[in-house]
C-alpha positions as CSV (number, residue, x, y, z in Angstrom):
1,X,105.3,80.8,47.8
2,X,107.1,77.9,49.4
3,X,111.2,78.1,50.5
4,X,113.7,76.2,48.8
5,X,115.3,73.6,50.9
6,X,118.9,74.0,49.4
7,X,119.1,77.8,49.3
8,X,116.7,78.9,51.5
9,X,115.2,81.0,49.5
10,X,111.4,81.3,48.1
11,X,111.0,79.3,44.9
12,X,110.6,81.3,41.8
13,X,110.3,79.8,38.6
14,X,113.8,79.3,37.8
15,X,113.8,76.9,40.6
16,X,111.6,75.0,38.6
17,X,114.2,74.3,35.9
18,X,116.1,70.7,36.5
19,X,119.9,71.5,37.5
20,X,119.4,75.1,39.0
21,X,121.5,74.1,41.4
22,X,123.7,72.0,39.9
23,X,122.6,68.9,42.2
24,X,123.1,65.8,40.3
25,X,122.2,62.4,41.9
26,X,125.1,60.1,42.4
27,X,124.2,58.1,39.5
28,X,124.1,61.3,36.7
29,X,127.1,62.1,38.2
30,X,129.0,58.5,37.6
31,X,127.4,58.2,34.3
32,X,129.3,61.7,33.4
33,X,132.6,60.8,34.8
34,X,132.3,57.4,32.5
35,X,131.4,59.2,29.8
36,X,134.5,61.2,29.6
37,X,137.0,58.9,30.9
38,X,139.8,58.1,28.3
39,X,138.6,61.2,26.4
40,X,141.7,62.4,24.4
41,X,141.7,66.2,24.1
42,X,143.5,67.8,21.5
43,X,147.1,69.5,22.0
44,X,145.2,73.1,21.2
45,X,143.0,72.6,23.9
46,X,145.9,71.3,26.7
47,X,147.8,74.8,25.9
48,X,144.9,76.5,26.4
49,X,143.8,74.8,29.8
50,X,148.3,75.0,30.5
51,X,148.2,78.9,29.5
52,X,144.7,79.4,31.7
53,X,146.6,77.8,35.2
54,X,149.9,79.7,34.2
55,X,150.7,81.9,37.2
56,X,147.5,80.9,39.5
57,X,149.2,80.9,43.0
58,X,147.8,77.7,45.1
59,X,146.6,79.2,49.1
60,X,148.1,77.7,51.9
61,X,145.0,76.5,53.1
62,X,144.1,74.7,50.0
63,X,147.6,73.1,49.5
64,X,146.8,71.7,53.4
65,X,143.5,70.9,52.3
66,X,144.8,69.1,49.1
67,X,147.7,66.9,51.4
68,X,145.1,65.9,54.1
69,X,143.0,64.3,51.1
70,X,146.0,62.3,49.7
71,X,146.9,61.4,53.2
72,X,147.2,57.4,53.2
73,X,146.9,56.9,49.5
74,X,149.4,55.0,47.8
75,X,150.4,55.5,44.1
76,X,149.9,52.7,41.6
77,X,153.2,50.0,40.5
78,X,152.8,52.0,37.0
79,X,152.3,55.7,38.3
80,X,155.8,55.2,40.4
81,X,157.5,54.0,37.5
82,X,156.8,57.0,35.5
83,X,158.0,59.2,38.4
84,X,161.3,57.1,38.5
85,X,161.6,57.6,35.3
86,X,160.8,61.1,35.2
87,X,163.4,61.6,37.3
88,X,166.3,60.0,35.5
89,X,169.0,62.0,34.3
90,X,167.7,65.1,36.2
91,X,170.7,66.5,38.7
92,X,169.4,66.8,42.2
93,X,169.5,70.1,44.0
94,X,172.0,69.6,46.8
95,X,174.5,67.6,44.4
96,X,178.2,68.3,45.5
97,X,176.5,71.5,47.7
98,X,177.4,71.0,51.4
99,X,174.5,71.8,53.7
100,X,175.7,74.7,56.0
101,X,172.6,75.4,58.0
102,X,172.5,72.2,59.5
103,X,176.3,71.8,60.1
104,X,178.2,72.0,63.5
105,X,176.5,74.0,66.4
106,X,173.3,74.6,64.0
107,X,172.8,71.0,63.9
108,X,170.1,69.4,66.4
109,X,172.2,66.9,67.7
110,X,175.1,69.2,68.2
111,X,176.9,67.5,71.5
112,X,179.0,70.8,71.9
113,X,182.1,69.9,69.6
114,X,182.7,66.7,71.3
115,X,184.6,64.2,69.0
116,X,184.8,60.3,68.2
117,X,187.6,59.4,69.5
118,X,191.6,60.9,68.5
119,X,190.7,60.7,64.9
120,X,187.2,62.1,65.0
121,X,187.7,65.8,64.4
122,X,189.6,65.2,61.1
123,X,187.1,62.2,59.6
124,X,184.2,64.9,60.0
125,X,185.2,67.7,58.7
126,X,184.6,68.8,55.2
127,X,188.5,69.0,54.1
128,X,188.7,65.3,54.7
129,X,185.4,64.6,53.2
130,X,187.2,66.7,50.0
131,X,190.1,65.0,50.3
132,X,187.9,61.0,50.5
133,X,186.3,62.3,46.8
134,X,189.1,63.7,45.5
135,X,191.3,60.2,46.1
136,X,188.1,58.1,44.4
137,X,187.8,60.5,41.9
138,X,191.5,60.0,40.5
139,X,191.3,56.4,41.0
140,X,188.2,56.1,38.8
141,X,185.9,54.1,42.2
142,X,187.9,51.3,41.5
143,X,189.3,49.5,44.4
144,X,193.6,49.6,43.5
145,X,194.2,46.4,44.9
146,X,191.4,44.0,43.2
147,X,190.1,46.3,40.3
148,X,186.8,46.0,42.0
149,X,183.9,48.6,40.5
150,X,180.6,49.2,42.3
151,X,181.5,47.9,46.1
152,X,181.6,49.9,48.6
153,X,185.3,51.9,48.9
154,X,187.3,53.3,51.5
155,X,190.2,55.6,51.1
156,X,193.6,54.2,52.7
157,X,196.0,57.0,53.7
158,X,199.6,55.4,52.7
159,X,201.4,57.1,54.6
160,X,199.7,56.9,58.5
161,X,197.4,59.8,60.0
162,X,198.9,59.5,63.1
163,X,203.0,60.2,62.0
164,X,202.3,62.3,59.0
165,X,199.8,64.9,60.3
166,X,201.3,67.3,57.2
167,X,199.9,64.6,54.4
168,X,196.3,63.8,55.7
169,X,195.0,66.0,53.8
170,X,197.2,65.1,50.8
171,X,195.4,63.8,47.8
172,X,198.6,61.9,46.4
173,X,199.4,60.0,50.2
174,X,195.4,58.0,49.5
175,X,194.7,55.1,47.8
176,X,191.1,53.7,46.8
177,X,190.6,50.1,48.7
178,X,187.6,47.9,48.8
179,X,186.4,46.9,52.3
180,X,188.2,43.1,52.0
181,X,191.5,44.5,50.4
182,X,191.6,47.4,53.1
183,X,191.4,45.3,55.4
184,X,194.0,43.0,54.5
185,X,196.5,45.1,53.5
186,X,196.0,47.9,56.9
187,X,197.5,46.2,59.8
188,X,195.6,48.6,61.9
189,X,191.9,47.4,60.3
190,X,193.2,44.2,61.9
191,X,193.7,44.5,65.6
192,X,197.6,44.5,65.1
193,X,198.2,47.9,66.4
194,X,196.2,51.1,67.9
195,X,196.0,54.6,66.5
């Protein structure tokens, strides 16, 4: 008896047979996948293949295994058009959820509380960044001055940070300006005077 090269084993007859083990040539194996490309399978049959993969847990080393194989491929014009699409109208899972894990001292480029400036340690903390929504929220994003939509906005305390400490935190002492209009109504966004 003479040894199989594939599986080392002695040939029997069932190594005789064609596909025994399952070695198809590269052109069997082309004219297969052409065959069933485009092939439209029925909605019975999706549920079924759906309801077979329900709950089958992916390994960590085949997950690795499937992201160093898509490594350097890009996706098609069409295929990231569906995925935009896909996504519209879905609400993303951080929205209006501040990020605690990564805030202050947990943060990696945590300087040890040091601030920009006299005005820094209010404009980064989360009451102000409450207080910014809350004033564009009531003015609808629209800049007060112009009736602007869709520009960037800035909040404009009306009464100054630095003499009212009491109202910077006050939703009714901000008003919703455009960048142009903030500018030319603040004095201070001008040069005239310092905080």
């Amino acid at each position: 008896m003479s040894i199989c090269n594939l599986c080392g084993n002695e040939k029997e007859r069932y190594h005789l047979q064609k596909n025994h083990h399952n070695t198809q040539n590269p052109k069997t194996r082309r004219k297969i996948s052409l065959a069933l490309k485009g092939r439209k399978l029925s909605k019975e049959h999706i549920l079924k293949m759906s309801e077979s993969r329900n709950g089958h847990i992916v390994s960590i080393e085949t997950r690795r295994k499937i992201g160093i194989a898509n490594r350097g491929k890009k996706h098609s014009i069409e295929s990231r058009k569906r995925m935009s699409e896909a996504k519209i109208g879905g609400i993303p899972w951080n929205k209006g959820k501040p990020h605690f894990k990564i805030r202050g001292e947990n943060h990696p480029q945590w300087k040890g509380g040091v601030s920009k400036g006299r005005r820094g340690e209010g404009y980064f903390n989360l009451q102000y960044k409450k207080w910014r929504t809350s004033v564009f929220e009531r003015d609808d994003h629209t800049c007060q001055e112009c009736k602007k939509r869709g520009c960037y906005l800035e909040s404009h305390h009306i009464k100054s940070w630095k003499d009212y400490p009491l109202l910077r935190l006050d939703v009714d002492n901000g008003i919703t300006y455009c960048r142009p209009c903030h500018i030319k109504k603040d004095g201070n966004r001008r040069g005239k005077s310092s905080y």
